[in-house]
C-alpha positions in Angstrom: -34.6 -5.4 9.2 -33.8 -9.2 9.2 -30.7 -11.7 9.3 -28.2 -13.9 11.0 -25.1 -13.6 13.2 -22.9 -17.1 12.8 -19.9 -18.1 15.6 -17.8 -20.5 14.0 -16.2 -21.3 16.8 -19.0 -22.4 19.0 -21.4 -22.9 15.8 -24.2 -20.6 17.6 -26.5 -18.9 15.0 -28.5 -15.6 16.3 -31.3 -14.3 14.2 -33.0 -10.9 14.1 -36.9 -9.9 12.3 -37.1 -6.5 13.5 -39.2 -3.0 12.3 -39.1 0.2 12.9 -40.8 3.1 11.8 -39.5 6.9 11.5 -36.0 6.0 13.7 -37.3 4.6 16.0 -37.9 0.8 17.2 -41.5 -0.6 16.9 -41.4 -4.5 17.3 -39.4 -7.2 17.1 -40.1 -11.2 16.7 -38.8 -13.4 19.9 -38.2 -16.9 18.0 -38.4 -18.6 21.7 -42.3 -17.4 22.5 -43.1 -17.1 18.7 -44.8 -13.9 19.5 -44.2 -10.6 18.6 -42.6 -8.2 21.3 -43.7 -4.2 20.7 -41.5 -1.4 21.8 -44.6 1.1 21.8 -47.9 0.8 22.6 -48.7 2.2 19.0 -48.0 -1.2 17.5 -50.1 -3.2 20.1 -53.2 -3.3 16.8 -50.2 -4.9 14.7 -49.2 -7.0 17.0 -51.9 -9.0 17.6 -52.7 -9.1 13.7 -49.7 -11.0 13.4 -49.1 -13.0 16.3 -52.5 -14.4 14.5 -51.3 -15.4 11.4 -49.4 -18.8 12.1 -48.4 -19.6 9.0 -46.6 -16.3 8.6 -44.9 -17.1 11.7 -43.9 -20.6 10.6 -42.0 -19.0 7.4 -40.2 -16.5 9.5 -39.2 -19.3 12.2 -37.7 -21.3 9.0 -36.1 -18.0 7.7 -34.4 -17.1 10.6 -33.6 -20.8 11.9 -32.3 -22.4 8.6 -32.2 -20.2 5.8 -30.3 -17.4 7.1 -27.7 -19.2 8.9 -27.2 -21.5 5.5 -26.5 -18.5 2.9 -24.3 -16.9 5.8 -22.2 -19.5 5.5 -21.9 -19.9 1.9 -21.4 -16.1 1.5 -18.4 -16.4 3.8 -17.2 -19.3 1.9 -17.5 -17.6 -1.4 -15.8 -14.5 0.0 -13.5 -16.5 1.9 -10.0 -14.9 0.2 -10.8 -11.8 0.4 -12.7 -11.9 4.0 -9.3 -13.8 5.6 -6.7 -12.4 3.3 -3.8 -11.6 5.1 -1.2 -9.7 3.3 1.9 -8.7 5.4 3.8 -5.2 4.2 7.1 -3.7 3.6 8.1 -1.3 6.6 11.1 0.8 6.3 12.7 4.2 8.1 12.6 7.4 6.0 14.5 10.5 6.5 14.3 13.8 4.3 17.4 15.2 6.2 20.3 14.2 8.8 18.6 16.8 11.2 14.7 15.9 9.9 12.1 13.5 11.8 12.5 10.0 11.3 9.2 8.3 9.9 8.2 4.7 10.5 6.3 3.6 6.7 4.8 0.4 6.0 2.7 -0.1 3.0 1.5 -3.3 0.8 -0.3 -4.8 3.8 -4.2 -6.3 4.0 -6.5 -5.5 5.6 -6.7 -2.4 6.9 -6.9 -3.2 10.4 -3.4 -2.5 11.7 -1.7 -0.1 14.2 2.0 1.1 13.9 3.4 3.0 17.0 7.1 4.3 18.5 8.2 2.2 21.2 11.3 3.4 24.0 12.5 0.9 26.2 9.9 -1.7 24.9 6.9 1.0 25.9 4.9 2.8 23.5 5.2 6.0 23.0 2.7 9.2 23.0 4.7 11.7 22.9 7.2 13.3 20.2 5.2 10.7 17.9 2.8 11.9 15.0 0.3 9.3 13.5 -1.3 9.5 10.7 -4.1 8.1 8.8 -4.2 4.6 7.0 -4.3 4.8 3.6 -5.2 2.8 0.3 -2.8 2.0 -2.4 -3.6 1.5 -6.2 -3.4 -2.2 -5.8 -6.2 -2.6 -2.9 -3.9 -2.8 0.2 -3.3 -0.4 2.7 0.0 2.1 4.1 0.4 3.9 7.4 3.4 6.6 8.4 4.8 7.5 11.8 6.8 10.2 12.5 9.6 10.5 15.6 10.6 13.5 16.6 14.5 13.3 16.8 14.9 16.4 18.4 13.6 14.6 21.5 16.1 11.9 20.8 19.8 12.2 21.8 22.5 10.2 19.2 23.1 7.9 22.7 19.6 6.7 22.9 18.7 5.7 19.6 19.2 1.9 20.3 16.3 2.3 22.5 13.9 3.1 20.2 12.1 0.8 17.8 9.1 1.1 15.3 6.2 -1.7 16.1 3.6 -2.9 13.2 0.9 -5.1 14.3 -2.0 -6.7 11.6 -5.3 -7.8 12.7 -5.2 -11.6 13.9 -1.6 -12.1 13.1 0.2 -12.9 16.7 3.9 -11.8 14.8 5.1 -8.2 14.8 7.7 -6.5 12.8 10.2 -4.7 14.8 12.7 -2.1 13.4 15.2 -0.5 15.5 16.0 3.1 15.1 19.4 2.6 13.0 21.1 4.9 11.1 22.5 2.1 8.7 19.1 1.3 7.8 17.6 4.9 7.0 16.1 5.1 3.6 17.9 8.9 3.1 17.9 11.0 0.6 21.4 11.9 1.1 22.2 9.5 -1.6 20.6 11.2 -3.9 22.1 14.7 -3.9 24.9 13.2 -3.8 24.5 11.6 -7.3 22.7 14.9 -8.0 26.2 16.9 -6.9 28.3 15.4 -9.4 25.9 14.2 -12.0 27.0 18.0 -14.2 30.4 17.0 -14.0 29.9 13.3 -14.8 27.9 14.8 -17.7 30.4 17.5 -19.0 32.9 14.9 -19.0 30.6 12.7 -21.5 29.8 15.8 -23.6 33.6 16.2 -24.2 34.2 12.8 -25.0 31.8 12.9 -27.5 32.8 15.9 -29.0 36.4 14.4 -29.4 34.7 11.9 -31.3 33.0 13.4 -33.4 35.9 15.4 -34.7 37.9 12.5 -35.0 35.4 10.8 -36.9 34.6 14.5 -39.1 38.6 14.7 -39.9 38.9 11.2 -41.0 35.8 11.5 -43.2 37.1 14.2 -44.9 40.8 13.1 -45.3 39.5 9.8 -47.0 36.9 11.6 -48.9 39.7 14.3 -50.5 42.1 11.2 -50.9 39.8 9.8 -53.5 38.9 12.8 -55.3 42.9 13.3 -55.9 43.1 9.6 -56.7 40.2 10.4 -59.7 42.2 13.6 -60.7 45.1 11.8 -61.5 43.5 8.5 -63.4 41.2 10.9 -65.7 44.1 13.2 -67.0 47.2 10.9 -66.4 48.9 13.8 -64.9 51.2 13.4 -62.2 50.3 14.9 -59.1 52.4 16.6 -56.4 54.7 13.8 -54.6 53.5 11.0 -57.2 55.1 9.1 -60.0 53.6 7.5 -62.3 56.1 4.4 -63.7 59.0 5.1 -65.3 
């Protein structure tokens, strides 16, 4: 196993030529003694094979002191969106029920490195919390849930509670008080489900009206014009009409 570790900050480059053999180390190459360093006396025969071969050593010197280092850094360049893409979510409070757990969501955020905890007071808390799992969404970024249990919470202290999001190498948190205007409920919802079968019977009778109105008139224009042809085929007067003098 061989490669590079790159600090950008300080520009220090650290290389590796290591082997190993079933799990366990055997040798590694010490670029400052160009010599080969065994972790076993089994590879002492080995050892001295290649410490002999100088121009072996020259190659891996290069390798590890220029090469390395120069495709780590154009990697990193070419990966550069995705390696320092920072993509900041949408967190909201969810509640099932007036009397149900509150839960803390955020999802849409990159990368996955994030925490999300209940605070009281400004200190996090560990109990009456539930955390769960980040998970991926369809479009590559990432959601997490919290849960607070309300039954440890009385109606007096909820302004002392707030939800806390923190992303990986961004100083600024998002900070949502516990709030009942700013629940995400589904209250709403049976509501419009409680009086959507009246909202629709009411259509179904309009249109019924309608349609008879529409039928009748139909039919009242339709026997109209069949009198109307009665009376010009036969030149007979009909009931209630005269026809000249």
């Amino acid at each position: 196993m061989y490669g590079c570790e790159w600090d950008n900050e300080t520009e220090e480059v650290k290389s590796f030529d290591r082997y190993g053999y079933d799990g366990e180390d055997l040798m590694e190459f010490n670029q400052e003694t160009q010599t080969w360093l065994i972790s076993t006396p089994c590879a002492s025969i080995v050892k001295h094979k290649l410490d002999n071969q100088q121009i072996r050593i020259a190659d891996i010197n290069h390798y590890l002191t220029n090469v390395c280092s120069k495709w780590l850094k154009q990697y990193l360049d070419y990966g550069k969106y995705f390696l320092q893409r920072t993509d900041w979510p949408s967190v909201s409070l969810l509640q099932k029920t007036p009397s149900s757990s509150v839960s803390c969501h955020a999802t849409g955020f990159y990368p996955d490195r994030a925490v999300m905890f209940w605070r009281k007071d400004g200190k996090k808390l560990y109990q009456f919390t539930d955390r769960e799992q980040i998970y991926p969404n369809q479009d590559r970024t990432f959601q997490i849930n919290v849960v607070l249990k309300l039954s440890s919470v009385t109606s007096e202290d909820w302004s002392r509670y707030d939800c806390v999001f923190q992303l990986s190498a961004v100083k600024e948190d998002i900070i949502i008080k516990l709030d009942q205007k700013v629940i995400k409920s589904n209250r709403e919802d049976l509501e419009t489900l409680k009086y959507s079968p009246i909202a629709a019977l009411v259509l179904a009778l309009i249109l019924c009206c309608l349609t008879g109105v529409h039928f009748y008139k139909t039919n009242t224009d339709f026997s109209i014009i069949l009198r109307s042809d009665y009376a010009l085929k036969w030149r007979e007067p009909l009931p209630g009409i005269q026809w000249g003098p």
